[in-house]
VOMIRO-570044 format. One record per residue (C-alpha): residue in three letters; x, y negated, z. Coordinates in steps of 0.2 Angstrom, whole numbers, plus 5000, padded with zeros to 4 digits. Each point is the difference from the previous one (the first is absolute). Example, Ala and Ser with C-alpha at 12.3 -4.5 7.8 and 13.67 -1.06 7.14 Angstrom:
! VOMIRO-570044
ALA506250225039
SER500649834997
//
This chain:
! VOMIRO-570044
UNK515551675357
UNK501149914985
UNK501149885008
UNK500549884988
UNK499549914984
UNK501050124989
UNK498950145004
UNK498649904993
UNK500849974985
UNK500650184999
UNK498150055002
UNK499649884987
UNK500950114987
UNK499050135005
UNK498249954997
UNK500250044979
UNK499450175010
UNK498749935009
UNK498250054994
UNK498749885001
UNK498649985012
UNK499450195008
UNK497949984997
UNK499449945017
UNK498650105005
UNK498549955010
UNK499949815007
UNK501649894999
UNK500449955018
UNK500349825005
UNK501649935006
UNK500349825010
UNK501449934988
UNK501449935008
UNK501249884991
UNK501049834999
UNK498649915000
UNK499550055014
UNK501849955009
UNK500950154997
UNK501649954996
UNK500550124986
UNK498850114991
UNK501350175001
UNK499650095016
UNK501350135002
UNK499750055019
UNK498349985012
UNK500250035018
UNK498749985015
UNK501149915015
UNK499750045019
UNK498749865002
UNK498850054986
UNK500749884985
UNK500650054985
UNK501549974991
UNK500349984981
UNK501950024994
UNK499949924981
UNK501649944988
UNK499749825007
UNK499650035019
UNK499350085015
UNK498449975004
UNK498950015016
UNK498250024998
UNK498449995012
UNK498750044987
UNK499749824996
UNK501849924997
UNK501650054993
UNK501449945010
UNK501749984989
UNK501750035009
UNK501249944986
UNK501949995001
UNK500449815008
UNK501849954996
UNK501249965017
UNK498650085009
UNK500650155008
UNK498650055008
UNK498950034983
UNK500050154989
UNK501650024994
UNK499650044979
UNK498149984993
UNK499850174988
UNK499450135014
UNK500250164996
UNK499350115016
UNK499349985017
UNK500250085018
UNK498849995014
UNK501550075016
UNK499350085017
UNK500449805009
UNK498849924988
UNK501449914988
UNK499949994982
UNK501750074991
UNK500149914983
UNK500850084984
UNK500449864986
UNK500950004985
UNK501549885010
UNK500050135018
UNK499150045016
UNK499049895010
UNK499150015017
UNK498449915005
UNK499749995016
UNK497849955002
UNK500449925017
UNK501149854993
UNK499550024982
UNK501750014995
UNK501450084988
UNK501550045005
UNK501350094988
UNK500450175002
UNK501949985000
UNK500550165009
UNK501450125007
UNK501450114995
UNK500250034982
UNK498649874997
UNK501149865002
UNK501450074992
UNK499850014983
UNK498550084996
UNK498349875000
UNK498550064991
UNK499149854993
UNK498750104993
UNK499050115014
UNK498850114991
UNK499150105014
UNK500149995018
UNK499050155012
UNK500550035020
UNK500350165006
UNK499450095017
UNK501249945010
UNK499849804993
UNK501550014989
UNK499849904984
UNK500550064983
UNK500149904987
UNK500050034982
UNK501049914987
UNK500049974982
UNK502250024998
UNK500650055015
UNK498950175009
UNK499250005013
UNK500749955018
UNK499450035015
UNK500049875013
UNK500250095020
UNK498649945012
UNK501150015015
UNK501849934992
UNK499449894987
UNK501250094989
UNK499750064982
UNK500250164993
UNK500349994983
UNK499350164986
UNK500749984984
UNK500150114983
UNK501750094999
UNK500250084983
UNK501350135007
UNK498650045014
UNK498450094996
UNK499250005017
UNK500449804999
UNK498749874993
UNK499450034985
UNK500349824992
UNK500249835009
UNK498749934993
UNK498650045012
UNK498249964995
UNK498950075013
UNK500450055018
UNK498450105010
UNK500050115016
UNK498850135001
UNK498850055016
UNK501550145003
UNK501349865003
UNK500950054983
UNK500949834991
UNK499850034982
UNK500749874985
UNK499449994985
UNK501449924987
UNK500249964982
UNK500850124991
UNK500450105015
UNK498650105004
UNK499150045016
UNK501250015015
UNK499450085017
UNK500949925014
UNK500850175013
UNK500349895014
UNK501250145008
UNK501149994988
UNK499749844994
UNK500050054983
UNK498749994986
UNK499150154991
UNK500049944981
UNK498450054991
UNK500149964980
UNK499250044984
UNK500750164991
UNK498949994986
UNK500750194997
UNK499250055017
UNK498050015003
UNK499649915014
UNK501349885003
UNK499749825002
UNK499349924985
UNK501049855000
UNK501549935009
UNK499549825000
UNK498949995015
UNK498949865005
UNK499050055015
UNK499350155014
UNK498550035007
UNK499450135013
UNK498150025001
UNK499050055014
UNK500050164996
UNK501950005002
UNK500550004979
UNK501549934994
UNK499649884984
UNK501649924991
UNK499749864987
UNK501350014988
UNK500449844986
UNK499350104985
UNK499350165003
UNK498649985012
UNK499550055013
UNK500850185010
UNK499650105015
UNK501650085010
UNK499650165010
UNK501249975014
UNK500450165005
UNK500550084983
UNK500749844991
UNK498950024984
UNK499249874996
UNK498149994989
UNK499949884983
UNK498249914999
UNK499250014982
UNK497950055006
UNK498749914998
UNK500749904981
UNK498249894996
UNK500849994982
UNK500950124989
UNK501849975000
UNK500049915014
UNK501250055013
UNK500049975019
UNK501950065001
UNK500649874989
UNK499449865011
UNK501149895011
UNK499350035018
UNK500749845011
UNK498950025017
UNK498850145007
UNK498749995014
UNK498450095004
UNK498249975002
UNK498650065014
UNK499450164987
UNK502150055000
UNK500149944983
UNK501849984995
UNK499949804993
UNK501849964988
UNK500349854993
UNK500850004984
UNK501049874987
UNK499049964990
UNK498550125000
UNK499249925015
UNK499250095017
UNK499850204999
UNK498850115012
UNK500650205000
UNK498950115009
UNK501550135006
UNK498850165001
UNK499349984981
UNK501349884993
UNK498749894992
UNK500649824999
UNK498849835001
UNK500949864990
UNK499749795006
UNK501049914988
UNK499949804997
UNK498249934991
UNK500449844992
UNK497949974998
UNK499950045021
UNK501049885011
UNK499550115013
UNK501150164993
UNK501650055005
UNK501249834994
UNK501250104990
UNK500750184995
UNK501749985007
UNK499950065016
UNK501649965013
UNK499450035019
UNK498450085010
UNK499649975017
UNK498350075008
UNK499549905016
UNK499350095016
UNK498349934992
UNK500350114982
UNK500349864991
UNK501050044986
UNK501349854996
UNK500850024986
UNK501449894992
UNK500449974983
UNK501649944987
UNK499449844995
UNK498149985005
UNK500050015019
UNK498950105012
UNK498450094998
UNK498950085017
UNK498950114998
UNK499050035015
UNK499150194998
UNK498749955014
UNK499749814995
UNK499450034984
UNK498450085000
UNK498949894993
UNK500350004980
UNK499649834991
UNK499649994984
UNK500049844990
UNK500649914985
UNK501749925005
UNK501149924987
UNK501150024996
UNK499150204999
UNK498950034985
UNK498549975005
UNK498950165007
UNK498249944998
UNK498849884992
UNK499849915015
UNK500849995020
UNK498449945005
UNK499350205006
UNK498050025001
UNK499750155003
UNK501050175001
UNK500150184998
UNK501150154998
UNK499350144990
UNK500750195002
UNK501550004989
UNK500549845010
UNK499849884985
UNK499449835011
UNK498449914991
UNK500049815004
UNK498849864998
UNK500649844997
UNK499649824994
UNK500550054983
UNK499450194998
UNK500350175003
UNK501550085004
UNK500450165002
UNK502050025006
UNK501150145004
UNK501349975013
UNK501250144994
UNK500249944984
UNK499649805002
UNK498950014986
UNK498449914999
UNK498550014990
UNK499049854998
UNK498349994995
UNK499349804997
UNK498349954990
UNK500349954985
UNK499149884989
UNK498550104989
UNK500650175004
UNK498650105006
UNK500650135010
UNK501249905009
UNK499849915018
UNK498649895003
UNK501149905010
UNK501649995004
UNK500049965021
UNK499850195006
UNK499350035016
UNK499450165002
UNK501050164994
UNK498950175006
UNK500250194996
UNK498850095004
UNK499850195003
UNK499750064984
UNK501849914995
UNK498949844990
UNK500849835003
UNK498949845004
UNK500849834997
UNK499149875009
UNK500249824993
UNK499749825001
UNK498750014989
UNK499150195004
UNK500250155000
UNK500950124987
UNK500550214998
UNK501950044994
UNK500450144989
UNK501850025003
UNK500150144985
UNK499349884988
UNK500549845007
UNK498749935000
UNK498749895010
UNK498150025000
UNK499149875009
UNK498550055013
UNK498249954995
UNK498350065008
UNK498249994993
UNK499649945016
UNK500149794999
UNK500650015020
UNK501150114999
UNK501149924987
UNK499749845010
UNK500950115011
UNK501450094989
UNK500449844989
UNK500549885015
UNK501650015010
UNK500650165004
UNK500550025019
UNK500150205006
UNK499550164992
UNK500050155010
UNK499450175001
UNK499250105011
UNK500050185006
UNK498350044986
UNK500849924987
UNK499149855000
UNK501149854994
UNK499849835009
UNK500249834991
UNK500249855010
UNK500049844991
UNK499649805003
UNK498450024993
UNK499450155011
UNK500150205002
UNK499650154992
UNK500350164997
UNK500350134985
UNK499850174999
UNK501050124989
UNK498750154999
UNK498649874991
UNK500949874993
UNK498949865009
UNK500449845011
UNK499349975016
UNK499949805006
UNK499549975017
UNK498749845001
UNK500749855013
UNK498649965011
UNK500149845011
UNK499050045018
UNK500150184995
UNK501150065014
UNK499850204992
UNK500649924984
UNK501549924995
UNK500049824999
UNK501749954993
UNK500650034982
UNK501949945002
UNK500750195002
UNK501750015008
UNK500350165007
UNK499350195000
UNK500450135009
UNK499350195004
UNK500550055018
UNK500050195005
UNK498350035003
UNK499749924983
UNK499349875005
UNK500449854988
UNK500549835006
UNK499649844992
UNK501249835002
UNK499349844992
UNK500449835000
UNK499149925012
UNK498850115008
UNK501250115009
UNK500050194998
UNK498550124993
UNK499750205006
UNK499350094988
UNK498850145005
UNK499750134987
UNK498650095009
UNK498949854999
UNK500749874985
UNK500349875012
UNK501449895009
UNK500249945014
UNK501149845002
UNK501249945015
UNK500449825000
UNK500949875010
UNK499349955017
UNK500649855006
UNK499350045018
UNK500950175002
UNK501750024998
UNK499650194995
UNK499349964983
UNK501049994984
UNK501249865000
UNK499649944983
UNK498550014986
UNK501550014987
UNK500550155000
UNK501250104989
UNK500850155001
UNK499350155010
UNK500950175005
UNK499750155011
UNK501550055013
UNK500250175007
UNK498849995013
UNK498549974992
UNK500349785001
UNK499549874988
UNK501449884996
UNK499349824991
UNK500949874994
UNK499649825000
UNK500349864990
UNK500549885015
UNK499650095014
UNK501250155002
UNK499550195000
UNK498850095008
UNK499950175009
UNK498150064998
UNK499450185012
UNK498550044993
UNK499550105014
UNK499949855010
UNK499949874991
UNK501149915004
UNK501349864992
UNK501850005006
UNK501049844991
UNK501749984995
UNK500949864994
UNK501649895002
UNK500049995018
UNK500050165001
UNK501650034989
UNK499550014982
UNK500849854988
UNK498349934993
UNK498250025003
UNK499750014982
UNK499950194995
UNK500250054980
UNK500350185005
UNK499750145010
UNK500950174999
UNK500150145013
UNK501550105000
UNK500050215009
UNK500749955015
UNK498749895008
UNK500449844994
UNK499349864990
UNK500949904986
UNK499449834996
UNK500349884987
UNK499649835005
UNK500649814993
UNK501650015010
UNK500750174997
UNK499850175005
UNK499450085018
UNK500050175007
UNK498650025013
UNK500450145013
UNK498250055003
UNK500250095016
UNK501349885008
UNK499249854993
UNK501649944995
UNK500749914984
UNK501650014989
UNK500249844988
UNK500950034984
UNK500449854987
UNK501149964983
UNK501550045011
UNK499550185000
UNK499950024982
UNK498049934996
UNK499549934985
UNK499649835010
UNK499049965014
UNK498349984992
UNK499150164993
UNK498250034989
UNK498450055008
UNK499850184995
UNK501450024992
UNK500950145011
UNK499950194997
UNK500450145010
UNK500650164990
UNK499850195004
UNK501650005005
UNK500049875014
UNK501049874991
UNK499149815000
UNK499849894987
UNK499849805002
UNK499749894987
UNK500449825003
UNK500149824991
UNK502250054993
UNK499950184997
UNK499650165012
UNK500950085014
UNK499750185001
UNK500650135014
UNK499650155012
UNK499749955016
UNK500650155008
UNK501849964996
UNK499649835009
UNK501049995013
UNK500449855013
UNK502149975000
UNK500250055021
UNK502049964999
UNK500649855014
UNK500849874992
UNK501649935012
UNK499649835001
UNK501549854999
UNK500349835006
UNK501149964982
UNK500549835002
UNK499749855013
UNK499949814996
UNK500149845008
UNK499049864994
UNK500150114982
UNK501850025001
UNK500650195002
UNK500950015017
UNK501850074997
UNK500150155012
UNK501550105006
UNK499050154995
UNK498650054987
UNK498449935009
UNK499050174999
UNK501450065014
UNK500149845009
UNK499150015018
UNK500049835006
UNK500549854992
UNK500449815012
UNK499349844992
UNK500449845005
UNK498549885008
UNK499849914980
UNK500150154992
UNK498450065005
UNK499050014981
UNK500150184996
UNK499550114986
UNK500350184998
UNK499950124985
UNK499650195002
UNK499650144992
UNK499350195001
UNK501050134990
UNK498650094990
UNK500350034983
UNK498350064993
UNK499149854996
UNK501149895010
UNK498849854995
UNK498650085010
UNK501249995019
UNK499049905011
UNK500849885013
UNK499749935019
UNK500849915013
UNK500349935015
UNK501149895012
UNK499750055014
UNK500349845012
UNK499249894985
UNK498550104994
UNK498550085009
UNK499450144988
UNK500850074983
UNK500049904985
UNK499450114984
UNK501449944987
UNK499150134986
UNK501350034986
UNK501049865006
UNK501750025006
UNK500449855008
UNK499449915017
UNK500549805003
UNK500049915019
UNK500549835001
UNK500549875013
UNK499850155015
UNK500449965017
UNK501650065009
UNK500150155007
UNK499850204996
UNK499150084987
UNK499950154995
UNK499450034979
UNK499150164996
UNK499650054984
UNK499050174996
UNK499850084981
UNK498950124991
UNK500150094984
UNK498849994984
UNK498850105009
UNK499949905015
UNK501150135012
UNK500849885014
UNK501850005007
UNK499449925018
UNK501749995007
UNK500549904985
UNK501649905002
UNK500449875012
UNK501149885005
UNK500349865016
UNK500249824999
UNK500649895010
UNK499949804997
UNK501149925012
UNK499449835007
UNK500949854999
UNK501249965012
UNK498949895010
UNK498950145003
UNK501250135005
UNK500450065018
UNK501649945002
UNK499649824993
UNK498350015014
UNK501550045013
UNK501049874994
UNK498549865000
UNK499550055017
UNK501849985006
UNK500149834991
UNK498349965006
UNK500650045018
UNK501849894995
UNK499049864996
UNK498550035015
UNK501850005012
UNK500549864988
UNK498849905003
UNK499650055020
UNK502049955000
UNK499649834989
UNK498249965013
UNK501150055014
UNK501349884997
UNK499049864995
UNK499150015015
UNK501650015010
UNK500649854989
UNK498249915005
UNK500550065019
UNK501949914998
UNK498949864993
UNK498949985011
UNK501449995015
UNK500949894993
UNK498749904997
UNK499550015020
UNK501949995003
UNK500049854988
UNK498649915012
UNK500950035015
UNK501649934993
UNK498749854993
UNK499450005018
UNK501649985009
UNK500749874986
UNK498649905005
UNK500550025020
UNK501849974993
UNK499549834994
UNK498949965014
UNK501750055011
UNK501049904986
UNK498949835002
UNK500150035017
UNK501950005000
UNK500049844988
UNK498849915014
UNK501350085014
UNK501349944990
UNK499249814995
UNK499949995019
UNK501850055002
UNK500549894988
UNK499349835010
UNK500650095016
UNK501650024991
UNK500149794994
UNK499849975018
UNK501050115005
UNK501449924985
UNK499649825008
UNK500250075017
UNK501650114996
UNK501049924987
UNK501450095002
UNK499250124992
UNK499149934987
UNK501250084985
UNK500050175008
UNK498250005001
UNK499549944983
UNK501150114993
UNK499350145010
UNK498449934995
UNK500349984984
UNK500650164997
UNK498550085008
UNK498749904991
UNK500850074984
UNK500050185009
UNK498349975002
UNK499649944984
UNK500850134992
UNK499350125010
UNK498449924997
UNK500450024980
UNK500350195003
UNK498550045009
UNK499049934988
UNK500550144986
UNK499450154997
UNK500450154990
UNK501350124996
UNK501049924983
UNK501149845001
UNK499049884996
UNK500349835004
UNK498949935014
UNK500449824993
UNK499650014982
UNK499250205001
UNK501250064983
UNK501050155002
UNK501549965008
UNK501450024989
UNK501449945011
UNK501150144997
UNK500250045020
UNK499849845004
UNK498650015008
UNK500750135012
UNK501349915005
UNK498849855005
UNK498750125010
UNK501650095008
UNK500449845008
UNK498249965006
UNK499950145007
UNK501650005010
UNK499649845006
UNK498250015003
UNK498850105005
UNK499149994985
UNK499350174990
UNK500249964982
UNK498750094988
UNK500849884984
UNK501249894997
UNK500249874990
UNK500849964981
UNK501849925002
UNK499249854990
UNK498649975012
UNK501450035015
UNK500949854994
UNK498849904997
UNK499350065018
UNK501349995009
UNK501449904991
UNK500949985018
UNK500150205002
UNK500450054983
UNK501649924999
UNK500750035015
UNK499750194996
UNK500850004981
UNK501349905010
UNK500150195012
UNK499850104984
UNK501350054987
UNK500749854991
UNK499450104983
UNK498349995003
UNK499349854989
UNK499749815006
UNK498449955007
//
């Protein structure tokens, strides 16, 4: 593959050799466009690879892009961010055997690594790092053993050693043929065999002899048949048959034969004189399922070579069809496990084509396309047998040819006589005899296609053309000849032989007669019994033996019966059953050897209950046309396929009788934007398994930044308030990605599964501590299930007051403060105990104070009594009169004294005289000291030194008179 933007201008050079656009034969097909606009970041996809997980990967001039099949996700160069791609113009892409992506850009090699979703820089070993640093990497392939070899656009090719991380550098010595042919490398491939080849510009083909390590040098000899055509290379392929292709820069495509060396130019299968397939650049070869060699060139868009008979199938660019290949200058091709072709441009992004996707053709006017019919609005249809498509529409009568897109249109014009009638069309018949019939809002006419030219029906019978000059619902034939007309105004026949119309009467209460005039559906079974639908009156059987009908209606009172008297469409399926559509009321499967209505609606699986159309196809199963798209009825399974716009139909809403199935088997259905052809035997249901991904996770809508990509996380830890969780997923099916289908489930939270449909997202908020577990499942388009889905546990921790260890810790403070408080009770009932002695100790000493008084009166009568004793005693004695009144006088003041200090009480020095806190400075001490030596007195308090004076004058002064003369005068 080119690996730089000079090879596009070089290519550029080349296109004044270019033809224009090969003749496309048969239908265009339809691609899905890819582009900026729909967040690719640059519209030049130079390489498409498919990574380990499913997604694919886009390498533009701007970017690498990861996408899922809804989104692009850009991966740009971010500056001071080492871990982001290192240069944005991508050049080529590697998938190795550990699931990294090796990165080629214009500025060097990165790595990718899908678990962190991070780049690192290739910086290397050896002579990597001195002196030699390839910015522009042009190809990068991994060999048998895991080695990588990398390609570059100045430098060779290097080889980088799986074991040592050492490069091996390959590079073109012009003294050396067995070297390199030239150091610019544009292509690097390695065969099923194991052989490394490189293709260079300017330098040939170069097979890589590992034994040697040298190179084989294949170059063009324009003097020698069979040599390579060209020695600017662009690209190898090797098919499943084991052929070598070479794309080469301006001579097309070549075949190598390995063995001998030769190689084979490609000039076969030229649509147009002069045109040359060797003269085209060929940048990228793939293969379809049929082994059709697929080369995209430069210019000249997408080429199909059948390699047996050489006949090549052009797709270039429509700038009428959105839906064609979005431009000529082809760059890169990937074909998915799927076989969807990718295919990336220079300048107008990607293209898929999906080869089992698009069977259902639609065909419309779409601007900015020229428009194909009258009218989108399809009324009837039919395809004739040189496959010309004739189609009634609201304005008149068209009659198209898909191959060529042309159209002719046929639309009443005013006073012309052999023109339509009218131009809403909604009948278009050939009969046996090759006559058309043209069935019309306003009757009934005949076609001659020769001629051009319309004759309107008349009959000499007045009911009749009451008949064939009303609305025109269904013409048929039937197995005689006999042509059935069907109309709002009633029914009748015409036969060929005599030229005559037949009408058949309506007769209310006739129940062998009809008794309905609004015709909707006829039909002749395989017995040839003919069937009558009507508008109101359910179905008719017509008996030819006897002239007469017999009619089956609804019965409200058995569930048997038809389901509805509006009946329209009416088919016959292989095994002899009748299939009628309602208006309202689903289908119905009608055994006429019993009896016996079976109904079928939308609980049953079809879209809508409304049935336009019925067509069987030859594999048992019945196509219907409803209000809400199209369903395939598997009649012996009972079973029911949906299909919708997103399969390719016009819309969702088709016409009543306007659906046709050709000799061929292919089905025809006209609806209200066009008609959506296709054959029902290349139908089939998408069985791949989409991987399914958790992509991304949020926290009240904020993406959680993750160590790793969040499809590879296991389990992620939230704190207790982050507990609002949304999650985004997706299933990796790229036909129809639209169409996936989603549920999920966290388990710990949810009961049941939650259907999600097409969305990819699931939201819980405010959830509860503790673990989860979030489940998600996926299908594809066609409703195929991956049931192990992807999964991830969560856990919400609580808050800290909820956790273990914070229980532990409040039961161990709860059982501090229980011994707290046992310790706090405990001590205040001892305090109450100490108080409550006390307070008995306190009456006690209360007690024996008050015996102390008694004892102290009793000693100041005593002492009363001594005292006269003592004054007669004094008279008596007189000698010892002084001793005794001192002695007395001295003990009276003891006893006073004494008297004083019994009186106190308490612990402090307070003054027993005036009851202030002594503050005597020791005085008092000195005082009680005394007493106490010379009494027998127990002092509890003293008293102040004032209070002493003034007491006891006498005493104080002869005791400052004993104390140190420094102590200050009384």
């Amino acid at each position: 593959m080119p690996g730089s933007v000079l090879i596009a201008f070089r290519i550029r050079t080349l296109l004044f050799i270019l033809l224009a656009a090969d003749a496309c034969a048969g239908i265009s097909p339809k691609f899905s466009n890819l582009s900026v606009v729909h967040g690719l970041s640059q519209n030049s996809v130079w390489t498409i690879l498919r990574d380990t997980q499913g997604f694919l990967w886009f390498g533009t001039d701007d970017g690498l892009n990861k996408f899922d099949g809804y989104s692009f996700y850009p991966h740009r160069h971010i500056k001071d961010d080492s871990t982001s791609i290192s240069q944005n113009a991508v050049r080529t892409l590697l998938r190795d055997r550990t699931g990294r992506l090796w990165v080629g850009t214009s500025e060097g090699l990165n790595i990718y690594d899908p678990v962190t979703n991070r780049f690192s820089l290739y910086r290397g070993e050896g002579d990597y790092l001195h002196g030699i640093k390839p910015k522009s990497i042009t190809s990068l392939v991994e060999d048998s053993v895991g080695n990588i070899w990398v390609g570059t656009r100045y430098n060779g090719v290097f080889r980088i050693d799986r074991a040592t991380k050492k490069e091996r550098w390959f590079v073109h010595d012009p003294n050396n043929p067995r070297s390199l042919g030239s150091n610019s490398t544009m292509t690097l491939f390695i065969d099923k065999a194991g052989t490394l080849w490189a293709g260079t510009e300017g330098g040939g083909v170069c097979r890589y002899e590992s034994a040697s390590e040298s190179f084989t040098v294949y170059r063009h000899d324009p003097g020698l048949a069979g040599s390579l055509s060209s020695d600017y290379i662009c690209t190898f392929y090797e098919d499943a048959k084991g052929r070598f292709w070479i794309g080469t820069l301006s001579d097309g495509l070549v075949r190598m034969d390995r063995a001998s060396g030769k190689f084979q130019r490609y000039n076969s299968g030229s649509p147009a004189p002069g045109v040359r397939l060797d003269t085209l650049s060929v940048m990228a070869i793939s293969e379809d399922a049929a082994g059709r060699i697929i080369f995209g060139t430069y210019g000249a868009g997408l080429k199909f070579m059948d390699p047996a008979t050489g006949a090549v199938t052009t797709w270039r660019n429509n700038i009428r069809d959105p839906k064609s290949l979005p431009g000529d200058r082809i760059l890169s091709l990937y074909r998915d496990e799927m076989d969807n072709l990718w295919v990336g441009t220079y300048a107008t992004g990607i293209g898929k084509f999906d080869p089992n996707g698009e069977h259902f053709q639609t065909y419309r006017n779409e601007n900015p396309r020229v428009d194909l019919f009258s009218d989108n609005n399809i009324r009837s249809i039919y395809r004739d047998a040189k496959g010309l498509i004739w189609l009634g529409t609201m304005k008149g009568l068209n009659i198209f040819n898909p191959v060529t897109e042309h159209c002719e249109r046929y639309q009443r014009q005013s006073g012309e006589r052999t023109g339509l009638i009218d131009n809403v069309i909604t009948m278009v018949f050939e009969d046996s005899q090759g006559k058309y019939w043209i069935g019309s809002r306003a009757g009934l006419m005949r076609f001659d296609r020769a001629a051009k030219k319309f004759t309107v029906c008349d009959a000499s019978d007045a009911a009749v053309n009451g008949i064939i000059k009303a609305l025109v619902r269904i013409i048929i034939e039937d197995r005689s000849g006999l042509v059935w007309i069907g109309t709002a105004a009633g029914l009748c026949t015409y036969d060929r032989r005599t030229g005559r119309y037949a009408a058949f009467p309506v007769v209310i209460g006739d129940t062998t007669k009809l008794n309905s005039s609004n015709i909707r559906a006829l039909f002749e079974d395989h017995t040839g019994t003919i069937w009558v639908g009507t508008y109101g009156a359910g179905i008719f059987r017509y008996s030819r033996e006897t002239g007469t009908f017999r009619q089956f209606v609804h019965d409200s009172r058995s569930a048997n019966s038809l389901s509805d008297n509006l009946s329209a469409p009416i088919r016959e399926d292989m095994q002899g059953n009748l299939w009628i559509g309602t208006y309202g009321k689903g289908i119905n499967k009608f055994d006429p050897r019993t009896g016996v209505f079976t109904r079928f609606g939308e609980s049953d699986g079809l879209t809508n209950n409304t049935i336009f159309g019925l067509e069987p196809d030859g594999r048992g199963n019945m196509w219907i046309a409803t209000m809400h798209g199209v369903s395939c009825l598997h009649t012996s399974t009972m079973t029911v396929r949906n299909y919708s716009t997103a399969d390719g139909l016009q819309e969702e809403e088709f016409n009543l009788n306007s659906s046709f199935r050709d000799r061929d088997g292919t089905l025809f259905f006209g609806g209200y934007a066009g008609f959506t052809m296709f054959d029902p035997q290349k139908i089939r249901d998408n069985t791949f398994v989409p991987p399914v991904y958790i992509t991304s996770i949020s926290v009240f809508n904020k993406p959680l930044l993750l160590d790793t990509a969040a499809m590879m996380k296991r389990e992620i830890v939230l704190p207790y308030n982050e507990n609002s969780l949304s999650f985004d997923f997706v299933a990796l099916n790229f036909r129809k990605a639209q169409l996936n289908r989603y549920k999920y489930m966290l388990d710990g939270f949810d009961n049941e599964w939650t259907p999600a449909g097409t969305t990819r997202k699931a939201a819980y908020t405010n959830l509860p501590p503790g673990e989860y577990f979030f489940r998600v499942q996926g299908s594809n388009n066609d409703n195929v299930w991956n049931t192990a889905g992807a999964s991830i546990r969560i856990v919400i921790m609580p808050p800290f007051w909820k956790t273990w260890w914070a229980y532990v810790f409040f039961v161990l403070g709860f059982a501090g403060l229980l011994s707290g408080g046992i310790h706090v009770v405990q001590k205040r009932q001892r305090v109450k105990l100490i108080a409550e002695q006390e307070r008995r100790e306190a009456e006690v000493v209360r007690l024996k104070n008050i015996k102390l008084k008694e004892a102290n009166d009793e000693i100041l009568r005593q002492q009363t009594i001594l005292k006269e004793r003592s004054d007669q005693i004094e008279t008596a004695n007189s000698e010892l009169t002084k001793q005794i009144e001192e002695r007395e006088r001295l003990l009276n003041d003891l006893k006073t004294a004494l008297t004083e200090v019994k009186t106190l009480s308490g612990l402090i020095p307070i003054c027993s005289s005036c009851k202030k806190i002594r503050d005597d400075e020791g005085y008092w001490n000195i005082l009680e000291s005394y007493l106490v030596k010379h009494s027998e007195a127990k002092f509890s308090h003293g008293i102040c030194p004032d209070c002493a004076s003034r007491l006891y004058p006498k005493h104080t002064a002869r005791m400052r008179e004993k104390q140190d003369p420094s102590l200050p005068p009384a």
